[in-house]
C-alpha positions as a printed NumPy array, in Angstrom:
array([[  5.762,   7.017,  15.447],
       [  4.779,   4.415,  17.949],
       [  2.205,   2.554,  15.674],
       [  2.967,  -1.048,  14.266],
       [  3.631,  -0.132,  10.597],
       [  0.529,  -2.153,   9.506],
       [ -1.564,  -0.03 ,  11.583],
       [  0.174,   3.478,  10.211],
       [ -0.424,   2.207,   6.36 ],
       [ -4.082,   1.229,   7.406],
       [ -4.919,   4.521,   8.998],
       [ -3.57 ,   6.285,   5.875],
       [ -5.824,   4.741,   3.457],
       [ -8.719,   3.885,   5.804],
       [-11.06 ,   6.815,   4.689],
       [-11.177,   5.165,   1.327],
       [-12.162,   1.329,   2.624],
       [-16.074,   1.875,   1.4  ],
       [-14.291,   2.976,  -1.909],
       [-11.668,   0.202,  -2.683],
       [-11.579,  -3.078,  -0.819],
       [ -8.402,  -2.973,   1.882],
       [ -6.338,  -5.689,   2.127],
       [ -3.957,  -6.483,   5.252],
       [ -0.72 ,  -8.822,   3.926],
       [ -2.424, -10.763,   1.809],
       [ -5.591, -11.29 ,  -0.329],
       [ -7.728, -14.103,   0.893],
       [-10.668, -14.233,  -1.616],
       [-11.037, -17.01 ,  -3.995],
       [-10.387, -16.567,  -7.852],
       [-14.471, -16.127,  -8.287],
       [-14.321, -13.14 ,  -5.744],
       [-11.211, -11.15 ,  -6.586],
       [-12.479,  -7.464,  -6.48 ],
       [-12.41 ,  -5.305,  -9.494],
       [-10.083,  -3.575,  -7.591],
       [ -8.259,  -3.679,  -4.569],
       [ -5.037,  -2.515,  -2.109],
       [ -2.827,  -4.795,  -0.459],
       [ -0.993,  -3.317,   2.339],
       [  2.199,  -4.999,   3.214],
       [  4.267,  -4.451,   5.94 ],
       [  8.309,  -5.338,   7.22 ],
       [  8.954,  -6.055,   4.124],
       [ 12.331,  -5.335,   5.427],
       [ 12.703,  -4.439,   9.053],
       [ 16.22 ,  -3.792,  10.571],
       [ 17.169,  -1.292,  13.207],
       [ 17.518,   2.63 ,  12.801],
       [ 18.448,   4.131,  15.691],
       [ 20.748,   2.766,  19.217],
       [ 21.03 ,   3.926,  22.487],
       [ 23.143,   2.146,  24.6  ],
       [ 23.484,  -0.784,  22.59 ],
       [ 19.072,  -1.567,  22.506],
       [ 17.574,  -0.677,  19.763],
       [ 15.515,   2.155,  20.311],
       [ 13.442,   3.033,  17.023],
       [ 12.897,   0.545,  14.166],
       [ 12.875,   1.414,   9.961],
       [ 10.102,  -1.092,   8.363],
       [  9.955,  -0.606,   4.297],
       [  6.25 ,  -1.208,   3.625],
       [  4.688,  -1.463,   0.21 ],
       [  0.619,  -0.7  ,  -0.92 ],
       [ -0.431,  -2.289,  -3.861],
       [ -3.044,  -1.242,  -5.995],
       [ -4.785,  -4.235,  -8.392],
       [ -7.202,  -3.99 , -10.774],
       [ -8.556,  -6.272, -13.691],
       [ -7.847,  -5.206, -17.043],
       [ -5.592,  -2.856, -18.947],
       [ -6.131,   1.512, -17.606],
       [ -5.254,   2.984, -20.357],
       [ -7.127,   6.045, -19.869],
       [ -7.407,   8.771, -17.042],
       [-11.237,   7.852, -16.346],
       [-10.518,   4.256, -16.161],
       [-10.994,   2.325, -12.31 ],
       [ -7.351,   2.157, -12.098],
       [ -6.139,   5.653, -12.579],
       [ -9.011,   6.695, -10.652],
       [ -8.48 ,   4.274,  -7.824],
       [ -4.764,   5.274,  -7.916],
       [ -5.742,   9.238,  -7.59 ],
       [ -7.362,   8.505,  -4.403],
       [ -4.67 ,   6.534,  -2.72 ],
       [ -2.218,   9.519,  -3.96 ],
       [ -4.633,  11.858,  -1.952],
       [ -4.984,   9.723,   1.086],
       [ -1.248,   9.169,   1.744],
       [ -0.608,  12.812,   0.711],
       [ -3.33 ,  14.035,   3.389],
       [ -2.076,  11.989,   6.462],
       [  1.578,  13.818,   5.254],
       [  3.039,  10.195,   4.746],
       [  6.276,  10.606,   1.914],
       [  6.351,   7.526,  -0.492],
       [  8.103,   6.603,  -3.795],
       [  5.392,   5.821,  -6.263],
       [  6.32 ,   3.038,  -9.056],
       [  3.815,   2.112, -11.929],
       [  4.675,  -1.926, -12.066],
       [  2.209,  -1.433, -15.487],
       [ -0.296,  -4.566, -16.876],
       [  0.388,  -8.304, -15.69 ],
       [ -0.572, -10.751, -18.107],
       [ -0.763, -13.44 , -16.252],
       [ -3.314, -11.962, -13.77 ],
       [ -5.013, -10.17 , -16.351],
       [ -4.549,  -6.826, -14.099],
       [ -2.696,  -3.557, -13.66 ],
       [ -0.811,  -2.471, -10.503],
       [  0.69 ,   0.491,  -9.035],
       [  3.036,   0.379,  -5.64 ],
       [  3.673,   3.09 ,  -3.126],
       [  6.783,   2.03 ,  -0.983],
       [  6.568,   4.223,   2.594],
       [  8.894,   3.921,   4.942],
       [  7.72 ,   3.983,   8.487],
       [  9.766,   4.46 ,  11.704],
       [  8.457,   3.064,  15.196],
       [  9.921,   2.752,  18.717]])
């Protein structure tokens, strides 16, 4: 891929924006305007070179992360989160990107539950 790995997690998950508010790096909104629920895409979390040729680097590995928030405990199926969480599954599975999926489970101290997908993208 030639895409800035920002641009490769956003296109993934971009048919779902009008569904579940998108985040890029971070999550600007005050505490009074947090979403119900939301995804943060982060990207180069790590960043370090794959592939030489000649000594230049040629193609780059970026470990990228999308977060899925949302208030309150989902213990159930039907609840925002699991739902929420479906359609992210979908929409990574449909533009054929392969993730690991961890469930990082309720946060007390922000009163929410989250669910990562780490993706590793390559890019010249």
């Amino acid at each position: 891929m030639n895409k800035e790995p920002i641009l490769v997690l956003w296109n993934a998950v971009k048919s779902i924006a009008d569904e579940i508010k998108i985040y890029k790096e971070t999550m600007d909104e005050d505490a009074d305007s947090v979403p119900e629920s939301y995804l943060l895409l982060r990207s180069d979390i790590t960043n370090t070179p794959f592939l030489y040729g000649d000594g230049v680097t040629k193609i780059r590995r970026a470990d990228c992360d999308i977060i899925l928030v949302t208030k309150g405990v989902a213990t159930n199926t039907t609840d925002l989160h699991n739902v929420n969480r479906a359609k992210v599954t979908e929409a990574l599975e449909a533009a054929g990107l392969p993730y690991d999926a961890f469930n990082l489970g309720y946060d007390d101290t922000i009163k929410s539950t989250q669910y990562s997908w780490s993706v590793v993208i390559h890019y010249g």
